[in-house]
C-alpha positions as a Python dict, from the first residue, in 0.01 Angstrom:
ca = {
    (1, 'X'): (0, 0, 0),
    (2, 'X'): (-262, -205, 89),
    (3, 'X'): (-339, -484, -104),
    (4, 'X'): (-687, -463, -347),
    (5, 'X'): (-921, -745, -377),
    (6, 'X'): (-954, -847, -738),
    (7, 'X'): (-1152, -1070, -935),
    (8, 'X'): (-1202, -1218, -1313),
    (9, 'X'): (-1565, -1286, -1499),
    (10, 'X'): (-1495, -1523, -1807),
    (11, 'X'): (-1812, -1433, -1992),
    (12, 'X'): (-2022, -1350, -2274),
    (13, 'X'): (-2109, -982, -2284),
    (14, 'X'): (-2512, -895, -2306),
    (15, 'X'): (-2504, -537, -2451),
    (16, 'X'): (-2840, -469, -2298),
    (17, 'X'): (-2623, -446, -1934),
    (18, 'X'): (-2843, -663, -1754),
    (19, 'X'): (-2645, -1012, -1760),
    (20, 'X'): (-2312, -1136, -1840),
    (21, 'X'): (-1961, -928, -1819),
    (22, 'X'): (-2175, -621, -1720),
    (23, 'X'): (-2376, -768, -1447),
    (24, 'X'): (-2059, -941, -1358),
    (25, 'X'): (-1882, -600, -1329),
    (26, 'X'): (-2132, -390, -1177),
    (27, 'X'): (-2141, -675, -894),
    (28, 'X'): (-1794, -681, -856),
    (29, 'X'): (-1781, -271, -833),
    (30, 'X'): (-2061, -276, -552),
    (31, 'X'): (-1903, -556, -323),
    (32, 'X'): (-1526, -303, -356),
    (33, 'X'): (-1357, -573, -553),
    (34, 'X'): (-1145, -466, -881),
    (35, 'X'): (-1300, -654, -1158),
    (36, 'X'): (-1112, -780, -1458),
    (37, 'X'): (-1275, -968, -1733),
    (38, 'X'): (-1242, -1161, -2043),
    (39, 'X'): (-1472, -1204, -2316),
    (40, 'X'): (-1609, -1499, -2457),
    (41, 'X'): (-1863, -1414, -2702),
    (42, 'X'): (-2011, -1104, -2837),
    (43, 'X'): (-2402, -1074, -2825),
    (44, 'X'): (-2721, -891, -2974),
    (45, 'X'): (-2984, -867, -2738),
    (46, 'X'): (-3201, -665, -2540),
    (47, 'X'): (-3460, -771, -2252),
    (48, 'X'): (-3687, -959, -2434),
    (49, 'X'): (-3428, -1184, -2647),
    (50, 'X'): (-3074, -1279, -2764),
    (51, 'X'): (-3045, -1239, -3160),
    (52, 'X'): (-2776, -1318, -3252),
    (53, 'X'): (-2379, -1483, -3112),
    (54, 'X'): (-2065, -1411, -3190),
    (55, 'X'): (-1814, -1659, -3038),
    (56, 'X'): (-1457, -1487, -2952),
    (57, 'X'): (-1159, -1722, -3079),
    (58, 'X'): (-1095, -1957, -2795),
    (59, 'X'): (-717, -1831, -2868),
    (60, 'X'): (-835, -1439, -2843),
    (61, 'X'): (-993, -1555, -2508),
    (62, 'X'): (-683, -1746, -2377),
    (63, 'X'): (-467, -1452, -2449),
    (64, 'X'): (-731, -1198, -2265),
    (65, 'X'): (-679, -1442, -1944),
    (66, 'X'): (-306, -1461, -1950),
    (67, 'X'): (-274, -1113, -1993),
    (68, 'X'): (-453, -1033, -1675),
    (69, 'X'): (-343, -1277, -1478),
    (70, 'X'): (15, -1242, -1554),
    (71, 'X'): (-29, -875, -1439),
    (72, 'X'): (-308, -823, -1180),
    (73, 'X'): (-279, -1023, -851),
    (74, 'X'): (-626, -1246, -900),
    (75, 'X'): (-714, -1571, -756),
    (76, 'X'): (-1091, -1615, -793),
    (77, 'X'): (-1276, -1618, -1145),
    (78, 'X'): (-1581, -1697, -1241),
    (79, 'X'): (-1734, -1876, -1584),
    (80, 'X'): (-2028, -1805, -1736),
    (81, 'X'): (-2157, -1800, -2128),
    (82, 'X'): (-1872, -1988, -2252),
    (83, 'X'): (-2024, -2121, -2601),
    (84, 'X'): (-1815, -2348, -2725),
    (85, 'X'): (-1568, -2661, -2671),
    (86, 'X'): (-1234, -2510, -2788),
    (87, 'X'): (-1345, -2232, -2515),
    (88, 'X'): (-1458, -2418, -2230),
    (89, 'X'): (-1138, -2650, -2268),
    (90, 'X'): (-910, -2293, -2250),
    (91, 'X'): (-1048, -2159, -1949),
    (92, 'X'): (-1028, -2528, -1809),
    (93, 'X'): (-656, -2526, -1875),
    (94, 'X'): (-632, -2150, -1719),
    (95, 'X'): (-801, -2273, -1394),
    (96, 'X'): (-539, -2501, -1365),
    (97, 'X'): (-251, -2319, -1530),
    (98, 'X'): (-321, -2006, -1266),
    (99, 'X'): (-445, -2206, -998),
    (100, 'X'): (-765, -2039, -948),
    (101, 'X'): (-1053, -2084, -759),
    (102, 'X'): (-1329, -2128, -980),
    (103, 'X'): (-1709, -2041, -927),
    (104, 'X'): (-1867, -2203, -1229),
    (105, 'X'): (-2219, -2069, -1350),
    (106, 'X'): (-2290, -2323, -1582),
    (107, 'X'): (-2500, -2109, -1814),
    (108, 'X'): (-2685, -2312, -2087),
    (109, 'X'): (-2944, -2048, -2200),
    (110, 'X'): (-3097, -1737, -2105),
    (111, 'X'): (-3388, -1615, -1934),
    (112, 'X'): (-3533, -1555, -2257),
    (113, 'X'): (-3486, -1909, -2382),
    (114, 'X'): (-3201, -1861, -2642),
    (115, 'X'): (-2912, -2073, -2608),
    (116, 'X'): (-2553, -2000, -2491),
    (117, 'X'): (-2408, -2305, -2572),
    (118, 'X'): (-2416, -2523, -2858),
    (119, 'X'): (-2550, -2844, -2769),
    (120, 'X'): (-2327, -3074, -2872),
    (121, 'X'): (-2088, -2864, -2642),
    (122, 'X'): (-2266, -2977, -2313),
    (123, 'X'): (-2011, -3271, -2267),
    (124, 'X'): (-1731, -3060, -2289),
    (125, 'X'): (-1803, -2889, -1977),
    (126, 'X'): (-1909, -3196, -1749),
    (127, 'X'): (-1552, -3364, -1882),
    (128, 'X'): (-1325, -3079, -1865),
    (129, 'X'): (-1484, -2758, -1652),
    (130, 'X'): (-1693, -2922, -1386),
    (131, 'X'): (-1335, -3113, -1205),
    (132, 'X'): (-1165, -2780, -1196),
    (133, 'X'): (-1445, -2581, -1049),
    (134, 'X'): (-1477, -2476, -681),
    (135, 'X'): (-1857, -2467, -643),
    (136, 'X'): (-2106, -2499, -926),
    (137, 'X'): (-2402, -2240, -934),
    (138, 'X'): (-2671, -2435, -1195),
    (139, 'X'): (-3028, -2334, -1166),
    (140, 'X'): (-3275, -2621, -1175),
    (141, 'X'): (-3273, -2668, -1581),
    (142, 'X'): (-2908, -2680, -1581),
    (143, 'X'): (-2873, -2956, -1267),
    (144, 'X'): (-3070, -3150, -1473),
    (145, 'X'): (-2860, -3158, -1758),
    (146, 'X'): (-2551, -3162, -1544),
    (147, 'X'): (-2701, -3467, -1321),
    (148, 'X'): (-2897, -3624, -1578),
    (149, 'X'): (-3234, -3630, -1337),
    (150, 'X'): (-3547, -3465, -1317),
    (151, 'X'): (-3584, -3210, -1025),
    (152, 'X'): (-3921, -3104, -868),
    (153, 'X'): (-3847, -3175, -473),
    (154, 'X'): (-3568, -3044, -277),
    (155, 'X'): (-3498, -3376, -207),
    (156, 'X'): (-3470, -3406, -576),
    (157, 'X'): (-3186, -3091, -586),
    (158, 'X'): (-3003, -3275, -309),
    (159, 'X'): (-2977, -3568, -514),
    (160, 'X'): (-2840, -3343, -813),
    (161, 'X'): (-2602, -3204, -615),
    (162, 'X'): (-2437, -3518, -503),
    (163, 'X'): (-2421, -3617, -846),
    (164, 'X'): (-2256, -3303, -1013),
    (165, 'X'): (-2015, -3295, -697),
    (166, 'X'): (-1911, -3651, -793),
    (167, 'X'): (-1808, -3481, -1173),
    (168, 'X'): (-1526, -3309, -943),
    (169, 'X'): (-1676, -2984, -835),
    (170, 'X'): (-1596, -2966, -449),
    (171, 'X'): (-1887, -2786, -369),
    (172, 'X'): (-2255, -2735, -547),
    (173, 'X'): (-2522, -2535, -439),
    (174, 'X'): (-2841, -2618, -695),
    (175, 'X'): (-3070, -2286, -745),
    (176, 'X'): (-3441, -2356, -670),
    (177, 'X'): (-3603, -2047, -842),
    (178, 'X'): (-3752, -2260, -1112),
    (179, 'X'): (-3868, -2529, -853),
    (180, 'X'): (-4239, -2515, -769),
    (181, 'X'): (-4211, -2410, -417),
    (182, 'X'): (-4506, -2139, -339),
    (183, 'X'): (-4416, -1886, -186),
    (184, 'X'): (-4082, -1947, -115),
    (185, 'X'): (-3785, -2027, -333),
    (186, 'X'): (-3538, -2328, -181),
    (187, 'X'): (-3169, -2309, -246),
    (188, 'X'): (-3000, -2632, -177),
    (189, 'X'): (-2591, -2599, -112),
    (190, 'X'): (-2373, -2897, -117),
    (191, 'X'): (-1989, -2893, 14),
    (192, 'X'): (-1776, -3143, 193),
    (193, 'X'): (-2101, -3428, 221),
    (194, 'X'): (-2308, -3188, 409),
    (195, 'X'): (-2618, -2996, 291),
    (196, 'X'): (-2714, -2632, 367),
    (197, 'X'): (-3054, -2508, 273),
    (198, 'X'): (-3121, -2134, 166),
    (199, 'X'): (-3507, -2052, 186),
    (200, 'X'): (-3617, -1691, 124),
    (201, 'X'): (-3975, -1546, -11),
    (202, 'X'): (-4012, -1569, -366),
    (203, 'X'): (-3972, -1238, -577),
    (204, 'X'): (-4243, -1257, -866),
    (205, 'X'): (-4064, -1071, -1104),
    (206, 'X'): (-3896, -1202, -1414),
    (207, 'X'): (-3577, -1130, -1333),
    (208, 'X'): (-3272, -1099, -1618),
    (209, 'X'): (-2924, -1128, -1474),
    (210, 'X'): (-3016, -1325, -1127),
    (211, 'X'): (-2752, -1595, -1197),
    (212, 'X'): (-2476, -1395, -1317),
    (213, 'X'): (-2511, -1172, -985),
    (214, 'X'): (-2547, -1453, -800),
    (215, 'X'): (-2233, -1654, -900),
    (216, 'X'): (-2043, -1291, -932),
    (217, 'X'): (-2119, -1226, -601),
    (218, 'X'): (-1998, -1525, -433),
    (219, 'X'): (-1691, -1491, -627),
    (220, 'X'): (-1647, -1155, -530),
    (221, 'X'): (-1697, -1217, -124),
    (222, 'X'): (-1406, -1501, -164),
    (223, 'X'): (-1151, -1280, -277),
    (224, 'X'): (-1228, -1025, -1),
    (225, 'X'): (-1153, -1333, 231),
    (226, 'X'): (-1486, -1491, 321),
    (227, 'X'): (-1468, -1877, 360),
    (228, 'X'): (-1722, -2062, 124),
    (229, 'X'): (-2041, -2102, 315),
    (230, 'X'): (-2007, -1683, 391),
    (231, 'X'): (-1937, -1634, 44),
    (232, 'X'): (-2263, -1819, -81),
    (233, 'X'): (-2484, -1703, 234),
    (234, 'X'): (-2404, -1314, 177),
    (235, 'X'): (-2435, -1424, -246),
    (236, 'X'): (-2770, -1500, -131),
    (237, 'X'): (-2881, -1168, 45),
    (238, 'X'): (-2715, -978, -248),
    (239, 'X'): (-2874, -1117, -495),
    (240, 'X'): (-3223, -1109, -300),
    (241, 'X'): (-3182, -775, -253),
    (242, 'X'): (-3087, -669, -619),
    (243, 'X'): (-3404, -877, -739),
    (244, 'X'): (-3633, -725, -519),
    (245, 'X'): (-3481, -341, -659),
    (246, 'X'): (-3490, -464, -1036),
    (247, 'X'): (-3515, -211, -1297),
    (248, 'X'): (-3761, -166, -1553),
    (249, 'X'): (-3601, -65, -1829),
    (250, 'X'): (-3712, -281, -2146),
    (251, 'X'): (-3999, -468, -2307),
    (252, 'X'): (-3907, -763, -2145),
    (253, 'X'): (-3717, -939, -1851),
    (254, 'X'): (-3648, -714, -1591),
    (255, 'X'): (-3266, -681, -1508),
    (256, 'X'): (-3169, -675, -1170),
    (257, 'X'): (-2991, -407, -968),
    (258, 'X'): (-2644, -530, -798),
    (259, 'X'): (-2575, -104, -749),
    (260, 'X'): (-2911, -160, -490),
    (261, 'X'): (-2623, -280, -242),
    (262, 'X'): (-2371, -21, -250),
    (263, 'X'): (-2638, 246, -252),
    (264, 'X'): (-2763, 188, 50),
    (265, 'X'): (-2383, 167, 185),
    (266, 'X'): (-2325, 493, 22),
    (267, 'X'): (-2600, 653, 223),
    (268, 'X'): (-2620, 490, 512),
    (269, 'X'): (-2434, 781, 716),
    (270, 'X'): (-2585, 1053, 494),
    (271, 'X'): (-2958, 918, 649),
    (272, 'X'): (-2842, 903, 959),
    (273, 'X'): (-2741, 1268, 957),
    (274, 'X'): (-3074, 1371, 883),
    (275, 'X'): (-3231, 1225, 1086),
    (276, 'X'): (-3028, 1324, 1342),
    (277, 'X'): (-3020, 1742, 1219),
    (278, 'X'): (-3438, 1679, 1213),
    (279, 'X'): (-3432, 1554, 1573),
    (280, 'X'): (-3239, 1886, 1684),
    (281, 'X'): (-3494, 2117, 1500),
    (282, 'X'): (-3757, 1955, 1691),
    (283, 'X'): (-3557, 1970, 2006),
    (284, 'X'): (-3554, 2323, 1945),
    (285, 'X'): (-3894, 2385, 1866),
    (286, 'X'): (-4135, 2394, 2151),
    (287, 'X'): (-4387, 2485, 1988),
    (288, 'X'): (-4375, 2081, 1834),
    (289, 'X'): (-4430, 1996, 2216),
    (290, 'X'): (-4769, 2045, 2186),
    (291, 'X'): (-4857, 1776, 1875),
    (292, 'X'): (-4633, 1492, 2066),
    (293, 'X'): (-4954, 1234, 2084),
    (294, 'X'): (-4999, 1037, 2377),
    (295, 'X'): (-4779, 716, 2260),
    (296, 'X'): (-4468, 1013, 2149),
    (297, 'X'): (-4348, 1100, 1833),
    (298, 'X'): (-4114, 909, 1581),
    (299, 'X'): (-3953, 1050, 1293),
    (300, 'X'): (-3790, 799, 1070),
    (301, 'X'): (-3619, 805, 701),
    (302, 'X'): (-3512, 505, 466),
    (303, 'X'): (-3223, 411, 286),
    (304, 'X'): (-3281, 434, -86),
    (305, 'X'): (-3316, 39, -165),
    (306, 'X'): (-3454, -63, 226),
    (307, 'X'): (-3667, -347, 222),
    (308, 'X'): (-3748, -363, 558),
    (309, 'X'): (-3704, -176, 923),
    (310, 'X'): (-3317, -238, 947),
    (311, 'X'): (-3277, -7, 662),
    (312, 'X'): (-3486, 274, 842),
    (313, 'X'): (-3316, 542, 1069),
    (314, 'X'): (-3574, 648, 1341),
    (315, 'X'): (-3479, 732, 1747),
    (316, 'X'): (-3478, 455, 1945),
    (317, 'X'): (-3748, 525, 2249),
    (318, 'X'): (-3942, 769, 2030),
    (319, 'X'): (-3959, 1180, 2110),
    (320, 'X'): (-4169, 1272, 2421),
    (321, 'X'): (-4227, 1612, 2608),
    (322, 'X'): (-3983, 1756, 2867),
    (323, 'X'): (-4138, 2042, 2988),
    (324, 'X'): (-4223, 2284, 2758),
    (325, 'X'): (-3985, 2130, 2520),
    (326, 'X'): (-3973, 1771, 2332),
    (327, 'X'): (-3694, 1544, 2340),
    (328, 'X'): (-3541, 1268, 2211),
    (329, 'X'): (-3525, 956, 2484),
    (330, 'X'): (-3250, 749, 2245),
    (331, 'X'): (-3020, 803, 1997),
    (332, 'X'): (-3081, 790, 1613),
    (333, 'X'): (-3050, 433, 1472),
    (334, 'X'): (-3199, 177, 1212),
    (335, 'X'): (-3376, -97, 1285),
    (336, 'X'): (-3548, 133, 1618),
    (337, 'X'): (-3899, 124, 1535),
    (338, 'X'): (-4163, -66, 1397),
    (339, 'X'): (-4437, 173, 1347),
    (340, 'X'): (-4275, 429, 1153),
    (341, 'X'): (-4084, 132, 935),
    (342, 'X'): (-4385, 51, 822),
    (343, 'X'): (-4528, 380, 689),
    (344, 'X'): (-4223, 479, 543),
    (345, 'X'): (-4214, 132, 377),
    (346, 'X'): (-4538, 50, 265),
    (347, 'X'): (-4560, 434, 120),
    (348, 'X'): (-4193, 367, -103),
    (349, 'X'): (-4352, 64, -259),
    (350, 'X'): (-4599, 299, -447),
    (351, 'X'): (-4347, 589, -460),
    (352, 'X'): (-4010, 561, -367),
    (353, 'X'): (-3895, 942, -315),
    (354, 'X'): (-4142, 948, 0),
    (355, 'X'): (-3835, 815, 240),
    (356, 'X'): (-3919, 1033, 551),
    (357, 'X'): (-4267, 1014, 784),
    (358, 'X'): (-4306, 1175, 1150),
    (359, 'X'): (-4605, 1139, 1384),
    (360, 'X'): (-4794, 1413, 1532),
    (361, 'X'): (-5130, 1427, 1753),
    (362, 'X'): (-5425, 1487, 1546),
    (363, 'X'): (-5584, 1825, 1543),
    (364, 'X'): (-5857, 1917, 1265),
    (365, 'X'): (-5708, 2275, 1230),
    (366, 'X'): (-5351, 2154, 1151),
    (367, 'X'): (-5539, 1892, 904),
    (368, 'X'): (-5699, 2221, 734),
    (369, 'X'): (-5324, 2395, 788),
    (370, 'X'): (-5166, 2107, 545),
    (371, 'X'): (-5443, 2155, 300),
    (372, 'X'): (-5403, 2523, 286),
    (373, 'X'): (-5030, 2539, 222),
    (374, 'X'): (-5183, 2282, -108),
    (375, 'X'): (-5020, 1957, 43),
    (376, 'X'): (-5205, 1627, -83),
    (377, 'X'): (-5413, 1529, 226),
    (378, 'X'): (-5579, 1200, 269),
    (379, 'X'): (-5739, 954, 529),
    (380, 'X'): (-5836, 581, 621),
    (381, 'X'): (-6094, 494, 889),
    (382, 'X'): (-5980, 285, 1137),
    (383, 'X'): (-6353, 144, 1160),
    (384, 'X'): (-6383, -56, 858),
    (385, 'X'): (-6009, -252, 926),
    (386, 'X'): (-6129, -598, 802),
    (387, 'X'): (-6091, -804, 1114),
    (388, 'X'): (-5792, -1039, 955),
    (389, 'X'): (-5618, -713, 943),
    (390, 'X'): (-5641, -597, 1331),
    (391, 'X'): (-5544, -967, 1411),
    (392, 'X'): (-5186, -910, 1231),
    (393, 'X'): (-4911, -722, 1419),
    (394, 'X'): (-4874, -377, 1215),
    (395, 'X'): (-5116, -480, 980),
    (396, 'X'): (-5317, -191, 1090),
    (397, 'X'): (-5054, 67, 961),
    (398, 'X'): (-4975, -105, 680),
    (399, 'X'): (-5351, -136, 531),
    (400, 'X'): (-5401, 207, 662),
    (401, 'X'): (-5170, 388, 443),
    (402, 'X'): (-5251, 165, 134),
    (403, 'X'): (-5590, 329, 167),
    (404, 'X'): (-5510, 686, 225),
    (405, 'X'): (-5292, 616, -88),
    (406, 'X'): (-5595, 463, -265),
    (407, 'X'): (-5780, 721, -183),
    (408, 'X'): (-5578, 1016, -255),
    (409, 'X'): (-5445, 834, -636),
    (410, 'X'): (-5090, 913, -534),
    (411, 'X'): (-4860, 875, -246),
    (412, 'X'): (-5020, 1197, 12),
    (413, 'X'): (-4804, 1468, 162),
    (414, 'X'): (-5017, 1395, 473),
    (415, 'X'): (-5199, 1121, 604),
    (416, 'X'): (-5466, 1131, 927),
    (417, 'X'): (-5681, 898, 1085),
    (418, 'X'): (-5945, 934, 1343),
    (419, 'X'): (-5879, 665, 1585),
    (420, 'X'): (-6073, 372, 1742),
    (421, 'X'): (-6146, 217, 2071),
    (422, 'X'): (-5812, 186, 2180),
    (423, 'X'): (-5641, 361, 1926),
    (424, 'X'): (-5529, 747, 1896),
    (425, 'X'): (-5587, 980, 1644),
    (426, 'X'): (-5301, 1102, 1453),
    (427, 'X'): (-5129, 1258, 1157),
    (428, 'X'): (-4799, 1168, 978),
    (429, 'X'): (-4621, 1381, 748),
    (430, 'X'): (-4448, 1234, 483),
    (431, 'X'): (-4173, 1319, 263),
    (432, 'X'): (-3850, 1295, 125),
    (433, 'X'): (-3627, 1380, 382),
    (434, 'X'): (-3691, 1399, 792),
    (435, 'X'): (-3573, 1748, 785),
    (436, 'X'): (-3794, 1843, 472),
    (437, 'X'): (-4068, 1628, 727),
    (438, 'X'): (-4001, 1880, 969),
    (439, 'X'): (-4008, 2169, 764),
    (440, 'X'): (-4364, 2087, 653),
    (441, 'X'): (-4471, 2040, 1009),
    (442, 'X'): (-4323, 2345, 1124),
    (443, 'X'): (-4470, 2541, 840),
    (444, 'X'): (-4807, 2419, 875),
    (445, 'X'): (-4811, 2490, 1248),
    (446, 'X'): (-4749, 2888, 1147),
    (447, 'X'): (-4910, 2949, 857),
    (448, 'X'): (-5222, 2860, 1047),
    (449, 'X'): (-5394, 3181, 1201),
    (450, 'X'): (-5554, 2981, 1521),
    (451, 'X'): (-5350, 3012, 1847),
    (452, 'X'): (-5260, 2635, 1946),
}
């Protein structure tokens, strides 16, 4: 039987689900690792605070590790919410007891601001935790305490990872989303006297959760086998990627999403299936011959969580006329075209059902057909495209939709533009599937009583 990747959190649980053992879990789950935990403190809270702590018996905790790990094959952990001394010194003696490898998240308070550690409890885990750990996740608050500098520069976070690496840890990476950086958020990793340096946009959302994912992540990519830079580099486009699909479900901070990842997994074949079936229908539709526009036709539909044109499905080459018949120059696959990426995309952000678009030439009386069959139609003019716009690669598209959207109050069924010097006429049909795209193009075409 083949052998299953496991992991432990040693945590505090956040009954709201958005941190702790339950972002921990839900991480582990999406990245096909069995998780195992064990519990350090129990904890009120929602989104917008933690009120009140209850610390689990450092001897109830010990037991909870030893009797996993005398059972269930595990050799990565990680730490977070620990609390106390008496705590943080058991799960030091467990590191070493079970020889694990240890991803420490040295979590000192939450998002909110509460505290989940007593101060006077600090020490404990630069003298005994820090030595055992395998890489150290602390965010820029924590480094400081850990390094016992102030941090505003990367150069700064270098300097606080050298430090906290010479506490023991054998590697550090020093989180820069509390750095002022613009636009961008710096990540600064730290392993064998050689620096590595993350940089991705900055998501401005007030994320609850991001450094439990983060350090449950890389935990969970080492015990599927990934050496320690893979483990923090794929850590990084997880937990981008579960910020960027955070959930709104509070008052307050807004939890990530770790499921964001094995979502789009879970569908990727599904999407390219439709696709595919709606590239058949129009192969066997002639009469769709005839709205092919001069550049070809693209149908395209997105992954659930995409976030850019790797997670759409469109044919590569585009759909062109053969005959009396269209078809398909390339195969289905993601990441094959720009232009219908970028409808699909820009139209999710406002409404994230509308996964599917296709292209057809514009004709006034299939404009009139959509409208009849009471499909939400709307427009942009091509003519007023602020000139910093046309100077931007796809900008056009992009700003085109966000007015037809504007303009119709809601994400259309249908949007149409007139054209420009240069630029053709067309119509895209949006929806939620390609083959429901297809069905609304096809019906449109009949229901109209004008010979095409």
């Amino acid at each position: 039987m083949k052998q299953v990747a496991c992991a432990m959190t040693i945590a505090g649980s956040d009954n709201s689900g958005g941190a702790g053992i339950e972002a921990d879990l839900k991480t582990f789950a999406a990245l096909s690792v069995y998780g195992t935990c064990a519990i350090t403190a129990i904890t009120a809270q929602n989104t917008m605070g933690v009120y009140e702590i209850f610390p689990v018996p450092a001897k109830t905790v010990k037991k909870q590790i030893e009797t996993v790990l005398t059972d269930i094959h595990v050799r990565h952990a990680k730490t977070g919410m620990l609390y106390s001394k008496e705590i943080i010194e058991t799960v030091a003696e467990a590191i070493v007891k079970f020889k694990l490898m240890a991803v420490v998240d040295p979590v000192f308070r939450a998002g909110t601001g509460a505290t989940l550690v007593q101060e006077r409890d600090k020490k404990a885990l630069k003298q005994f935790l820090i030595p055992k750990a395998y890489i150290v996740t602390p965010n820029r608050y924590e480094a400081e305490d850990l390094a016992g500098i102030r941090i505003k520069t990367v150069d700064d976070m270098k300097q606080a990872a050298e430090e906290i690496a010479q506490l023991g840890a054998k590697a550090v990476i020093v989180k820069g989303g509390h750095v002022e950086s613009g636009e961008y958020v710096t990540d600064v990793f730290y392993y064998k006297d050689e620096f590595q340096v993350f940089t991705k946009p900055r998501i401005k959302v007030p994320a609850h959760g991001s450094g439990c994912t983060f350090s449950a992540a890389i935990t969970a990519y080492l015990s599927l086998g990934y050496n320690l830079f893979d483990s923090v580099a794929n850590a990084e486009k997880f937990v981008q990627e579960a910020i960027t699909f955070s959930q709104k479900v509070g008052k307050g901070r807004i939890p990530v999403n770790p499921s964001a990842f094995s979502l789009n997994r879970a569908e990727k074949f599904s999407v390219l299936e439709n696709v595919s079936s709606a590239v058949k229908t129009i192969e066997n539709q002639p009469v769709l011959s005839r709205f092919i526009a001069e550049v070809g036709m693209q149908i395209g539909m997105a992954l659930p969580y995409a976030s850019d044109k790797k997670d759409v499905a469109s044919v590569k080459g585009r759909i062109v006329r053969y005959g009396n018949n269209p078809k398909a120059v390339g195969c289905v696959e993601y990441g094959a075209s720009d232009h219908i990426a970028r409808i699909i995309l820009t139209a999710m952000k406002h409404d994230s059902t509308k996964r599917a678009a296709m292209n057809l030439r514009y004709d006034p009386r299939l404009v009139d057909a959509f409208r009849k069959m009471g499909l939400v139609v709307s427009t942009f003019d091509r003519k007023i495209e602020p000139k910093e716009i046309k100077k931007v690669e796809g900008g056009t598209l992009i700003w085109g939709v966000e007015a037809a959207i504007r303009n119709a109050g809601k994400v259309p069924d249908v949007i149409y533009d007139l054209g420009d010097i240069g630029k053709e006429a067309m119509i895209r049909v949006l929806g939620s599937t390609a083959t429901e795209v297809v069905e609304k193009a096809l019906k449109a075409i009949r229901k109209t009583r004008t010979k095409f």
